[in-house]
N, C-alpha and C positions, 0 to 999 in steps of 0.2 A: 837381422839388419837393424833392427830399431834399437839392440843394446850398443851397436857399434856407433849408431845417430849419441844414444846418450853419453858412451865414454870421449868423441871427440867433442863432444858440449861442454863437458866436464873441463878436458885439457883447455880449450881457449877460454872455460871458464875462471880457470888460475893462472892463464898467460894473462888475459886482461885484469885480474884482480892483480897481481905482482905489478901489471905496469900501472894498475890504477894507485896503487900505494906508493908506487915510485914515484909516480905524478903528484901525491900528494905533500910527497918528502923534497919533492924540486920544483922545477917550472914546469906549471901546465904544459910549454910549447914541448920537453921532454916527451911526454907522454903521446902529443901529436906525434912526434915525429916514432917512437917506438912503433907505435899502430901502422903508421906507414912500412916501414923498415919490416915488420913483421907479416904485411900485405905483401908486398913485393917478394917475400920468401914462401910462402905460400902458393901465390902467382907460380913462380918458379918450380917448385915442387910437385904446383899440378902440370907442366909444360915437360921437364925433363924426361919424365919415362919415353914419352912418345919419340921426344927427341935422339934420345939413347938406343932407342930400337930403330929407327930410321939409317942411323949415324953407324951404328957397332951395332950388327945382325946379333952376333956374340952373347950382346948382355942381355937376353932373353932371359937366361937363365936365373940371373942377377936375382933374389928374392928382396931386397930392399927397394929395385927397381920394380917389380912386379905387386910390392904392397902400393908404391905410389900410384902405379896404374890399377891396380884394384880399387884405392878409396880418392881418386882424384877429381870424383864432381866434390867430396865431401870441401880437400883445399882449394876449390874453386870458389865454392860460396864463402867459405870464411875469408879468402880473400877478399871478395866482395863486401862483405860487411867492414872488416876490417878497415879496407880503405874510406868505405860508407863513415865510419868512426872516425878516422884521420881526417877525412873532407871536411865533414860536419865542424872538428875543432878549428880545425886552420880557418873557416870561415868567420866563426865566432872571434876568435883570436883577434885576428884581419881587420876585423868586421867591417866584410866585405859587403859591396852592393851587388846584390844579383841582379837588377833588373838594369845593370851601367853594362851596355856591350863592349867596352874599354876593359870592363874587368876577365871576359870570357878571353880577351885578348891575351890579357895578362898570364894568366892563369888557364890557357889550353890545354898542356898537357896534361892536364892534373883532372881539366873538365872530359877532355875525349878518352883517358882513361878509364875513369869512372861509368861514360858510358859504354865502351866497351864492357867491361865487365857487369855492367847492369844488365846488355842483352846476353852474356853469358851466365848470369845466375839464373833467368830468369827460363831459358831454355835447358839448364840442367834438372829440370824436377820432371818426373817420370809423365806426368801431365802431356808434358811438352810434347817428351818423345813419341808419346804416342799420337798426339796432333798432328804432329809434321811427318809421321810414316818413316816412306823411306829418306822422304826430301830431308831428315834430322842431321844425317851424319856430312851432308853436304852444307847445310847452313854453318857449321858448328865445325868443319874444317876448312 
């Protein structure tokens, strides 16, 4: 388990060095928006298998669908972060006021997002699961 933690470290470790070069060869806002774009597919990545066994009994079989549902807490947190990276710039950017409730207004979907997936990262670490027992797979579906 812990080499498979280090080889997907690795990978978003040279997705985000590629977008960080790219960001530094164009507009910082580029490199915002790659981080986003690359959350969102992540997002996605960890959502499909379940979706595709729900939908088509069939693709059970599917061994690309069965790697995604094998390491999909791993693209849940890097989505999480990911997007945690993308928020972070777009606020800088912006330079947004956190503490103006006009801006939360503005800017909802982007804030209820993030917490969403902040109480999904934070409930995918083994920690968790074992807290919440059985009650886990009912908070978390």
């Amino acid at each position: 388990m812990r080499k498979q933690v280090l080889i997907y470290l690795a990978i978003y470790a040279c997705i985000y060095a590629i977008a960080l070069v790219t960001a530094l060869l164009t507009k910082p806002t580029f490199f915002s928006n790659i981080l986003g774009f690359v959350a969102i597919l992540n997002y996605i990545c960890s959502l499909a298998p379940g979706i595709f066994r729900i939908i088509l009994p069939g693709s059970r079989k599917n061994k690309f669908l069965n790697y995604l549902l094998k390491h999909r807490r791993f693209l849940g947190v890097s989505a999480f972060l990911l997007a945690l990276n993308h928020g972070a710039l777009q606020i800088i950017k912006r330079q947004l006021n956190l503490l103006d409730p006009i801006t939360y207004l503005h800017y909802f979907q982007g804030f209820s997002m993030l917490t969403i997936l902040t109480l999904l990262a934070i409930t995918s670490s083994d920690e968790s699961v074992k807290s919440f027992k059985r009650n886990w797979k009912n908070f978390t579906n």
